[in-house]
C-alpha positions, 0 to 999 in steps of 0.5 A: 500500500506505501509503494513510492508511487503511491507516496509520490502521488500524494506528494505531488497532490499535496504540492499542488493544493498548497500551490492553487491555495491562495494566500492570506492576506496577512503575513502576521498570525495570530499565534505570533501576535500571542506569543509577543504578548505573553511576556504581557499578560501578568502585568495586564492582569495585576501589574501597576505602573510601567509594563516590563521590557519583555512585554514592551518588546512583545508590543513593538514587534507586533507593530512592526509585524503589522506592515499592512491593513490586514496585518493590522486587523488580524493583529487587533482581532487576536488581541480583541480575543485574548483580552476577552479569554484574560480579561485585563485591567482595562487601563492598563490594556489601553495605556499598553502602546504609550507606556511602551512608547508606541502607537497602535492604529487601534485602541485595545479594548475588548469592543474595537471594531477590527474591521475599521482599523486601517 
């Protein structure tokens, strides 16, 4: 049953789904954006004051990675959904981008409207 020939086919079958498959329009994913914001999420949740430079680092290369409006918008929808799982301290999670020194081109709240977000 596992002759080469079989193995080739699937083969050759798999690279053609994965050639004819268009891709996303994101390049940034979603498992990126939670893995730099983990660094994050102990501060969000109980911290005060000024967020740790791990997680100021997990923020800025998250803008850096959103290049594009869909990259943008796959960036918020992650965090809109990991802050609903986490549940923030809400001024903690807005003032995140500036305590870091950074601008975000949304406002991070579980209610941001990610289709808008250019």
């Amino acid at each position: 049953m596992n002759s080469p020939s079989v193995i080739a086919a699937a083969m050759a079958a798999l690279m053609m789904f994965l050639l004819l498959t268009p891709p996303s329009d994101a390049a940034i994913s979603c498992s990126d954006v939670i893995k730099d914001l983990r660094p994050c999420v102990n501060y969000l949740v109980k911290g005060s004051g000024k967020p740790p430079a791990a997680c100021c680092s997990g923020v800025s290369a998250i803008q850096a990675a959103a290049s594009t409006t869909a990259d943008r918008q796959t960036a918020c929808n992650c965090i809109k959904s990991a802050s609903k799982q986490m549940n923030p301290k809400p001024q903690l999670a807005q003032a995140l981008p500036a305590n870091c020194g950074i601008t975000l081109a949304f406002t991070v709240s579980p209610n941001v409207d990610c289709s808008k977000v250019t």
